[in-house]
C-alpha positions in Angstrom: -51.8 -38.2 50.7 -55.6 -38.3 48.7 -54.9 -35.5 46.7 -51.1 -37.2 45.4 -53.0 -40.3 45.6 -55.6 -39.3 42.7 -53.4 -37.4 40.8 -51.6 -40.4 40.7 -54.5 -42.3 39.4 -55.6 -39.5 36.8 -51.6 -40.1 35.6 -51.7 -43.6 34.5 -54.9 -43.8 33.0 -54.6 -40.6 31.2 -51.3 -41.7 30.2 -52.7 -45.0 28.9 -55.6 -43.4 26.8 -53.2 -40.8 25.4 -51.0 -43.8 24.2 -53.6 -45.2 22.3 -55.1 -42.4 20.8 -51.5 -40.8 19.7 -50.7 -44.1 18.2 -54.3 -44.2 16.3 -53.7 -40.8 15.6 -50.2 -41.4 14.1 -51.0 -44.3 12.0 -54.5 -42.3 10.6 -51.9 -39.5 9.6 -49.4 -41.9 7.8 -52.6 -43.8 6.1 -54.0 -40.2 5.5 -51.1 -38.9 3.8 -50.1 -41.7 1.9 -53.9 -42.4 0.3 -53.7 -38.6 -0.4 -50.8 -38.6 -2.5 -52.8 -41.9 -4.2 -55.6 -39.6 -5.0 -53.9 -37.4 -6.6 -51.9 -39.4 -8.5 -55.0 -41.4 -9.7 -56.9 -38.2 -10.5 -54.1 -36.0 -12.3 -53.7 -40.0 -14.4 -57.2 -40.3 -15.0 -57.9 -37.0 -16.2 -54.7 -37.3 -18.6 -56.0 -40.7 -20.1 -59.7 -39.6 -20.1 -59.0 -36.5 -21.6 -55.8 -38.6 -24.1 -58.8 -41.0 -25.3 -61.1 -38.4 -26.1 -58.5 -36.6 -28.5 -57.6 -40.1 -30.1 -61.9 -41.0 -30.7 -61.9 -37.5 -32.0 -59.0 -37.9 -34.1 -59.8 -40.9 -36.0 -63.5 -39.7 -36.3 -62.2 -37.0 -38.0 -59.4 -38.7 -40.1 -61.4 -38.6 -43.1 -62.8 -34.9 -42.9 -59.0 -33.7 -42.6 -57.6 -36.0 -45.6 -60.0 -34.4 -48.0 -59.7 -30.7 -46.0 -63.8 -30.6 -45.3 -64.2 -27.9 -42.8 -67.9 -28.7 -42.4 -67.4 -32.2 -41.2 -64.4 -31.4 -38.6 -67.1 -28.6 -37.5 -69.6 -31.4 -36.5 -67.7 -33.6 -35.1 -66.2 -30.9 -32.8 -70.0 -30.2 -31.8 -70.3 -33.3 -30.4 -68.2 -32.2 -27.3 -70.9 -30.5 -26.4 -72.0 -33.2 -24.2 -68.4 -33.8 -22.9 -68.9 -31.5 -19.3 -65.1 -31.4 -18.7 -63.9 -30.7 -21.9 -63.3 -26.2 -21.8 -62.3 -26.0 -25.4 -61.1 -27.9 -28.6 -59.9 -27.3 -32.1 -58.6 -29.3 -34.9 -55.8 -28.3 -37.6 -54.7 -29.3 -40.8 -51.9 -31.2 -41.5 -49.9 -27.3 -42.8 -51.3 -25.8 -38.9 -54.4 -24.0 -40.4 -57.2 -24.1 -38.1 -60.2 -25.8 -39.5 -62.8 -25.6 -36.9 -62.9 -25.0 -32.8 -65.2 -25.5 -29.8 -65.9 -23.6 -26.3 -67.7 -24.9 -23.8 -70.2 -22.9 -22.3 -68.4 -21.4 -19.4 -64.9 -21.0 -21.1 -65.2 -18.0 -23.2 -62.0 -16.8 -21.5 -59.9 -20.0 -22.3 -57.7 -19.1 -25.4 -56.9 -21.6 -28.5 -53.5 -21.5 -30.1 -53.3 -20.7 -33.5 -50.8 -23.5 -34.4 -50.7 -26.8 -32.9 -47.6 -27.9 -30.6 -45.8 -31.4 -30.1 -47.4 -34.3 -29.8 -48.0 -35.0 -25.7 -50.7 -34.4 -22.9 -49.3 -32.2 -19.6 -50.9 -30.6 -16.8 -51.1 -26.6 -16.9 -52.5 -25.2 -13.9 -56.5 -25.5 -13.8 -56.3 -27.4 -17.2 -55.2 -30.7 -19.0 -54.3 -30.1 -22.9 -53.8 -32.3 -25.3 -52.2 -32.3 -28.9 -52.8 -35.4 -30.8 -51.5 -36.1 -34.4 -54.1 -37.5 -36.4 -52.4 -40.7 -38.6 -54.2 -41.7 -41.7 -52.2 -44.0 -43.9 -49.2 -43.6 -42.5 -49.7 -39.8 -43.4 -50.1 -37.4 -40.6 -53.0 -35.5 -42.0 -53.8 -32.9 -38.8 -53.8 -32.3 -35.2 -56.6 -33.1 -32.7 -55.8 -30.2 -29.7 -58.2 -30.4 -26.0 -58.3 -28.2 -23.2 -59.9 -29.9 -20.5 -60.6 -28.9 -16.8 -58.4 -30.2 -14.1 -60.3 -29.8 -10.6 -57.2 -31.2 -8.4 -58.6 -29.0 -5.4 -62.0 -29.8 -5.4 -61.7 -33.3 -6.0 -58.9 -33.2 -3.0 -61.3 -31.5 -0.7 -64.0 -34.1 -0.9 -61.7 -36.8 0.0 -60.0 -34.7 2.8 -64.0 -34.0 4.3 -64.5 -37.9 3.6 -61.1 -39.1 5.5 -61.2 -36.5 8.6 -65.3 -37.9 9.3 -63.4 -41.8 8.9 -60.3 -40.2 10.8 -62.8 -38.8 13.6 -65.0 -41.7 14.0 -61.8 -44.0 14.5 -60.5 -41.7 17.6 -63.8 -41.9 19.2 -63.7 -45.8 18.8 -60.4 -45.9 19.9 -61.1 -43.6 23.0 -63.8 -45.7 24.1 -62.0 -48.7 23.9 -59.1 -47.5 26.0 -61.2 -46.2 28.7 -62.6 -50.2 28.9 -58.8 -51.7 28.7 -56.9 -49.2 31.3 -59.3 -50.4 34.0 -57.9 -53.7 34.2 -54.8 -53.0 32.8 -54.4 -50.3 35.6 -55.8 -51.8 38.9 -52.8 -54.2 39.7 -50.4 -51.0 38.4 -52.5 -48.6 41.6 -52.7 -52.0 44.1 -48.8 -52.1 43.6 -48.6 -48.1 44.4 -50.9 -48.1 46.9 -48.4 -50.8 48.9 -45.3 -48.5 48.1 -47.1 -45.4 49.6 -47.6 -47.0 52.8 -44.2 -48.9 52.7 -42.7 -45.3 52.4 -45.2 -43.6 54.7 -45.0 -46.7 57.5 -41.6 -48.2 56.9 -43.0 -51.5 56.7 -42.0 -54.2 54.7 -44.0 -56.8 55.6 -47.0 -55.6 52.9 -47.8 -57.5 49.6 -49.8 -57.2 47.1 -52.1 -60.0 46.0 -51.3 -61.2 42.4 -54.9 -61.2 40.1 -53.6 -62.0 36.9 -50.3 -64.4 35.3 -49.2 -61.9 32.4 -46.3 -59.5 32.7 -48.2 -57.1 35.2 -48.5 -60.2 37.7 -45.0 -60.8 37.2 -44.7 -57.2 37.8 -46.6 -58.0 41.3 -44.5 -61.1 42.2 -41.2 -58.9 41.9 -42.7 -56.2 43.8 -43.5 -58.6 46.8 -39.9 -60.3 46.6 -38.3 -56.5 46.2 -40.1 -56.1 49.5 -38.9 -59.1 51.5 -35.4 -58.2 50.4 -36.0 -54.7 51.4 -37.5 -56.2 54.7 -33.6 -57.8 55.3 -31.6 -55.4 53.6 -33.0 -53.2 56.4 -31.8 -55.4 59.2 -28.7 -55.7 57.8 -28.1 -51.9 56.9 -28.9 -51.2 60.7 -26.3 -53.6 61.7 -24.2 -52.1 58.8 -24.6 -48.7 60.4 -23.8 -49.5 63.8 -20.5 -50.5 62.3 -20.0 -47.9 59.7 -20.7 -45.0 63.2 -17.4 -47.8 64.9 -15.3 -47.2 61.5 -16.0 -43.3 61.2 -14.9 -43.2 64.5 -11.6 -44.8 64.1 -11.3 -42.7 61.0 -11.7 -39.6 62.7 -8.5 -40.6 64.8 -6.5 -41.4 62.0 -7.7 -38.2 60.1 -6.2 -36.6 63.3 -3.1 -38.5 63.1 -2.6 -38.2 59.5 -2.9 -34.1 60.0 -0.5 -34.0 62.5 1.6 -36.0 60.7 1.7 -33.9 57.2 2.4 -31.0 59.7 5.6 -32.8 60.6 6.4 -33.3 57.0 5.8 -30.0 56.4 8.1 -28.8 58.3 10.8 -31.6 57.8 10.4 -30.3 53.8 10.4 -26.7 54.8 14.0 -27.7 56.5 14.9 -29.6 53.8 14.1 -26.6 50.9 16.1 -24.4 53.2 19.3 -26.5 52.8 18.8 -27.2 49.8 19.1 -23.7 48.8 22.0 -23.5 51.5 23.3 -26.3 49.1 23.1 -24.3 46.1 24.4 -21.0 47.4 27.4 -23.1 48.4 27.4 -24.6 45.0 27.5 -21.2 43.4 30.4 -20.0 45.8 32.5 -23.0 44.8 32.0 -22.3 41.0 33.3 -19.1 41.9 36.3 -20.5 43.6 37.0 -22.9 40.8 36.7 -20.2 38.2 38.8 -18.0 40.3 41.4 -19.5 42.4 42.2 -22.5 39.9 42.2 -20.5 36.8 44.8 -18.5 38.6 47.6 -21.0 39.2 46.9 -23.0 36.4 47.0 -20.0 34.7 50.7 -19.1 36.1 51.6 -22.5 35.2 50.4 -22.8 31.1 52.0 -19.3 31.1 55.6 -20.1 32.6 55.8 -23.2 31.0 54.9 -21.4 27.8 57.4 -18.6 28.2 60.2 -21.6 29.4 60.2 -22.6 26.1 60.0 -19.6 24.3 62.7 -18.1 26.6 65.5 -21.1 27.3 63.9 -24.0 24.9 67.5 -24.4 23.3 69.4 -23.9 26.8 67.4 -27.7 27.5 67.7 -31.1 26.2 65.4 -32.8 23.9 63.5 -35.2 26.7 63.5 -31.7 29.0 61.4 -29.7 26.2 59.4 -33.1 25.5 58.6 -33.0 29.5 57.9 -29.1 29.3 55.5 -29.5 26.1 53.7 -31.9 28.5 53.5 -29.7 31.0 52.0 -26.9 28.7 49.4 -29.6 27.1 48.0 -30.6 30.5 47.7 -27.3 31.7 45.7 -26.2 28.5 43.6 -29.6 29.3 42.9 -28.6 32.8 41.7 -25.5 31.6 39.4 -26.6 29.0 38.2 -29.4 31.6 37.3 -26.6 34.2 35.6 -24.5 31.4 33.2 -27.6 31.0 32.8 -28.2 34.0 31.3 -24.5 34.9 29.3 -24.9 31.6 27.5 -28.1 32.9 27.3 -27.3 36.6 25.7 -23.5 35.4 23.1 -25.3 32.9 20.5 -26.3 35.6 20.3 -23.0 37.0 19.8 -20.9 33.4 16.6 -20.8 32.0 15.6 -21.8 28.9 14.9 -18.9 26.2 12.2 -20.7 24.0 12.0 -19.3 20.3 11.7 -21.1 16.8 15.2 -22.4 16.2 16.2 -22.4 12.5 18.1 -26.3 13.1 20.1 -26.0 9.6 21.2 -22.6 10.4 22.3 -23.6 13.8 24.1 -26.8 12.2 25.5 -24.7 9.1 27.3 -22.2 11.7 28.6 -25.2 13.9 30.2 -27.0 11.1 32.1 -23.7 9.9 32.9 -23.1 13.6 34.6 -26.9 14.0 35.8 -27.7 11.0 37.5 -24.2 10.3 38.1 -22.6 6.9 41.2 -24.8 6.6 39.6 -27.9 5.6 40.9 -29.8 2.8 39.4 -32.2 0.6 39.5 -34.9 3.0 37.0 -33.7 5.2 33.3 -33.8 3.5 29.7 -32.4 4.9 26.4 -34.2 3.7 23.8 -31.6 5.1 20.1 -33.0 5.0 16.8 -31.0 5.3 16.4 -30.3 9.2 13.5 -29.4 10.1 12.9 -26.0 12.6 11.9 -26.6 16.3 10.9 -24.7 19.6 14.3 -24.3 22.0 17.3 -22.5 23.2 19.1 -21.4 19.8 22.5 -20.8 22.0 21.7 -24.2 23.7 20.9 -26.0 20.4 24.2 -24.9 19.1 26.7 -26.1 22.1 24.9 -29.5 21.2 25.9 -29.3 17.1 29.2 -27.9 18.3 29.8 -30.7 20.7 28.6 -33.6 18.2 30.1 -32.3 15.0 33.4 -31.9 16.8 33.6 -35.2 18.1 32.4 -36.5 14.4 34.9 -34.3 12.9 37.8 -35.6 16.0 37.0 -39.3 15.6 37.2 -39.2 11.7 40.3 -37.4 11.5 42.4 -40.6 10.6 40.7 -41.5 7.7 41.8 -40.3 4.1 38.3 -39.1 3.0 36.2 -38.3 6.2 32.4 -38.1 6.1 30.1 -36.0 8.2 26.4 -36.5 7.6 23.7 -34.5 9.1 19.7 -34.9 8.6 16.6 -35.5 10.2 13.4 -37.8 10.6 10.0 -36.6 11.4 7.0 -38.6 12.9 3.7 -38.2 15.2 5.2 -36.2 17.6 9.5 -35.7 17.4 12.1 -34.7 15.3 14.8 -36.9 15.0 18.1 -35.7 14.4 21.4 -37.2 13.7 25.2 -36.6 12.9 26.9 -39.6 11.4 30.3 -40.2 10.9 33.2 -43.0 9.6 35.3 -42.6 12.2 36.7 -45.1 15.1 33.4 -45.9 16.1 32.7 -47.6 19.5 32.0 -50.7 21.5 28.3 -51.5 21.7 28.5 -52.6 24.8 29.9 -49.8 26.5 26.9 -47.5 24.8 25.8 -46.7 28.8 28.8 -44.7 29.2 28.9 -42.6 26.5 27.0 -40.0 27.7 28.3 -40.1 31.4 30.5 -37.4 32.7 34.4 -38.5 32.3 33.7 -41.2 30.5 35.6 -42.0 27.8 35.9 -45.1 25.8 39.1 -44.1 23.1 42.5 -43.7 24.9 43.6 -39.8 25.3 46.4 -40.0 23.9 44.8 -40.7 20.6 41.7 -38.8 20.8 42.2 -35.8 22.7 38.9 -34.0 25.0 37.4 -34.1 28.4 34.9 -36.3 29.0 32.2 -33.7 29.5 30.7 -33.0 25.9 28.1 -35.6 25.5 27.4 -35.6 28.9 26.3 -31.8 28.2 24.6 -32.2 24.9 23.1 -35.1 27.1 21.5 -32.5 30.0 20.6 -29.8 27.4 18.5 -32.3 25.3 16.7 -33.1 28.4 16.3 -29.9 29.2 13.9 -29.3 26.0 12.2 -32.4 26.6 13.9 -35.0 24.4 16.0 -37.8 24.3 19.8 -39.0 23.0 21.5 -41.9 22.4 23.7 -43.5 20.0 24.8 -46.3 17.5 28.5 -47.4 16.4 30.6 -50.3 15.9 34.7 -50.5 16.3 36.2 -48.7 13.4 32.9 -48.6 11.5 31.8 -45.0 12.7 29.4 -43.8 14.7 26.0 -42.5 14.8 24.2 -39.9 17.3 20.6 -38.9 17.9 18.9 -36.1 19.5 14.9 -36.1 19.6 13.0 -33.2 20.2 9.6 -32.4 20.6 7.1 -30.8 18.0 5.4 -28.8 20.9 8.0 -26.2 23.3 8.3 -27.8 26.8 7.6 -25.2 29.6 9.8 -25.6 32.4 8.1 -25.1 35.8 9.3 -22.1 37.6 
């Protein structure tokens, strides 16, 4: 324990000293910097303005000398900048450029002078400050004042780096000393309050507190740590009491662990027994499709095909009401036939799986309304084909469903003098919705929950021949893909079907 105990210790207080000093150190930086970029600001300023008065004293000195082109006066006046120590070179020019007279400084036999003056400004070029100032006399310009003068940024920003690092130095040690004085009494009530959790860990006891020394936050700190303790002290009492329950519970728990096992076993097998008739169900489902398609095609069949050759054969050996009866009897015989061919369709849809590819859904509805409404149709029977967008599915799926809803649009508008199909599409988020109107007889509203129901039929047969099982299949196969039907109509006022289906293929589980 001493060794964690002192490390401890050394934590804390070297934390606390290394607080103060980064934050020291952080603000000298910030101050640092920023007086820095101040310096040299106020230096590259000073030199332009020193160096910008200069040219302007010399220009007005030698205003007079240039207006009546003496030479031997601008000469003088340049020698006085002998005694400038910053100035590297100087020259002044006539008003025409010429060059009347120049000056070097002692240790600037390198620095060249241009031979004509240039615009009118002061700028910073390197290691030097220039200067061209136009010389005004009258109103007249009458020459041009030119300085080169030195600019010793890096010098000058070395001094005050030396100066600040000393003031930045002196500050840490300041600030160290003083946080070696504060995190003694800052710390103390910090180590009394670890010292107590230490043994509360090593001892388990919770009847040890700490004795509060000061009323800031670190006695508040202190008063917490006591109370944190005295619940502690009960929590413990009441968690052994809670235990001793928890061991009762666990127990009970195993036993119904035990009884929930051997109950999912019976379930187990219960749905084992229940798969295995299920798919005794289907097999028999399978064998009576076959018998349906088989032994009542047969007679029925025998029947359509007598009845058909009765009145081909002896239709003028009957009476009227005799070949009405016969007709009849052909008629339902094609009915039952078309009935039983749905019914396969709808029983075998379940069990084929679906053959997912982008479907081309005005192709699909193109071909359907050729195949229903026949090459034969006149005038009164019009097409309104909107843009229908394409869409993951069955394509020979897709098309039983146009085929089913464009021939009960094209059946149910048959009476009217100019019949309407309309077919298009709506788009949002997540669907396509897709529709196939019609101004035919319409429907009840209220009946609209047995539209799509197998043998249900809301139009008499007589007047509207069919089955019963179309919707009911475009129903199963638009489920099937993962999308929804219904419908909209009013007696006499046509009717309306929808189909949504998804923007994203829906993956049947296996």
């Amino acid at each position: 324990m001493a060794p964690l105990w002192t490390s401890v210790i050394r934590s804390i207080r070297y934390k606390i000293a290394l607080l103060m000093l980064a934050s020291v150190c952080c603000a000298l930086l910030v101050a640092g910097v920023a007086l820095s970029l101040y310096e040299i600001s106020d230096y590259r300023q000073q030199a332009m303005n020193e160096l910008g008065t200069q040219a302007d004293i010399l220009g007005r000195a030698s205003a007079s000398a240039l207006a009546f082109d003496d030479a031997r006066a601008v000469k003088e006046n340049l020698q006085l900048l002998s005694n400038h120590p910053g100035l590297q070179a100087a020259a002044i020019y006539a008003a025409r450029g010429r060059r009347m007279g120049e000056f070097r400084g002692a240790d600037a036999a390198q620095v060249s002078i241009p031979d004509l003056p240039e615009a009118d400004g002061i700028h910073v070029s390197g290691n030097h400050v220039i200067v061209f100032k136009r010389v005004v006399e009258n109103g007249e310009i009458v020459g041009t004042v030119y300085l080169n003068g030195r600019y010793e940024l890096m010098a000058r920003l070395r001094d005050f780096l030396g100066i600040l690092c000393a003031v930045m130095v002196f500050s840490l040690m300041v600030t160290g000393l003083l946080s070696v004085w504060l995190q003694r009494a800052f710390t103390q009530p910090i180590l009394a309050v670890t010292s107590a959790a230490h043994r509360v860990v090593a001892l388990k006891d919770f009847s040890l507190r700490v004795p509060k020394t000061t009323e800031d936050e670190v006695g508040y700190l202190v008063e917490a740590f006591n109370g944190m303790l005295a619940k502690l002290g009960q929590r413990e009492q009441d968690l052994a009491a809670s235990q001793r329950l928890l061991e009762q519970e666990v127990e009970e728990r195993r036993r119904v662990d035990e009884d929930l096992r051997n109950l999912n076993a019976q379930l187990e097998l219960h749905v084992a027994q229940r798969t295995a008739q299920l798919e005794t169900a289907n097999k028999e489902l399978e064998s009576f499709s076959y018998s349906v398609s088989h032994d009542l095609r047969t007679p029925l069949r025998g029947v359509v095909g007598f009845a058909d050759a009765l009145l081909e054969d002896h239709g003028e050996d009957l009476d009227e009401e005799a070949q009405r009866k016969l007709r009849i009897v052909h008629g339902e015989g094609l009915r039952m036939g078309r009935l039983i061919d749905d019914l396969l369709a709808f029983s075998r849809l379940g069990r084929k799986a679906l053959q997912t590819v982008e479907v081309d859904m005005e192709g699909l509805a193109r071909n359907a309304w050729k195949s229903v409404a026949g090459p034969d149709a006149g005038s009164s029977l019009r097409l309104e084909l909107g843009r229908l967008p394409p869409v993951q599915g069955d394509p020979a799926l897709l098309t039983q469903v146009w085929i089913n809803l464009l021939s009960n649009a094209v059946k149910f508008s048959a009476k009217r003098e100019q019949a309407l199909v309309s077919i298009s599409a709506i788009t949002d988020g997540e669907e396509h919705v897709y529709f196939v109107r019609d101004n035919g007889a319409g429907f009840n509203p209220k009946y609209q929950d047995k539209l799509f129901g197998v043998f249900q039929r809301l139009h008499d047969s007589d007047a509207y021949a069919g089955t019963g099982v179309g919707l009911a299949l475009v129903q199963r196969i638009v489920l099937r893909h993962g999308g929804r039907v219904w419908a909209e109509g009013q007696p006499d006022q046509g009717a309306t079907f929808y189909f949504a289906l998804p923007k994203e293929p829906l993956h049947e589980p296996l």
